[in-house]
C-alpha positions, -999 to +999 in steps of 0.1 A: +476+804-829+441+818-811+453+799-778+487+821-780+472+845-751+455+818-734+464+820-695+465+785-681+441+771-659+448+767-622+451+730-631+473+731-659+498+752-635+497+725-610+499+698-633+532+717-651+546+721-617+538+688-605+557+675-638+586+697-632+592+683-592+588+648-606+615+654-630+636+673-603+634+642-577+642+616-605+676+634-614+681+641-574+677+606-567+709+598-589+732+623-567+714+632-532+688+610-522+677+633-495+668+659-516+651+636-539+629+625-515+616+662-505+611+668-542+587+639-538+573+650-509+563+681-528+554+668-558+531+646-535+513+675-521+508+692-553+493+660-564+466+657-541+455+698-547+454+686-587+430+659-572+407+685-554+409+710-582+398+681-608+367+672-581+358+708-582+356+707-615+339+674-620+363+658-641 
């Protein structure tokens, strides 16, 4: 209830989104491989910003 107005973090954002391409790519790969692969592609670069933003936090 008290985290109802809680913005999300910059990582939680990228981590949602990161999620979401994943998710994207896996029902693309069933239908238009091509596409699937870009999704990964992105999904890929998203994960290595969640990588610099957890260094910058020291986790």
């Amino acid at each position: 209830m008290f985290g109802l107005f809680k913005k999300k973090s910059e990582l939680e954002v990228l981590q949602d989104k990161h999620r979401e391409l994943l998710k994207k790519a896996f029902e693309m790969s069933k239908v238009n491989r091509q596409e699937s692969d870009r999704l990964m592609a992105q999904a890929e670069e998203i994960a290595k910003k969640i990588e610099i933003a957890r260094k910058g936090q020291g986790i």
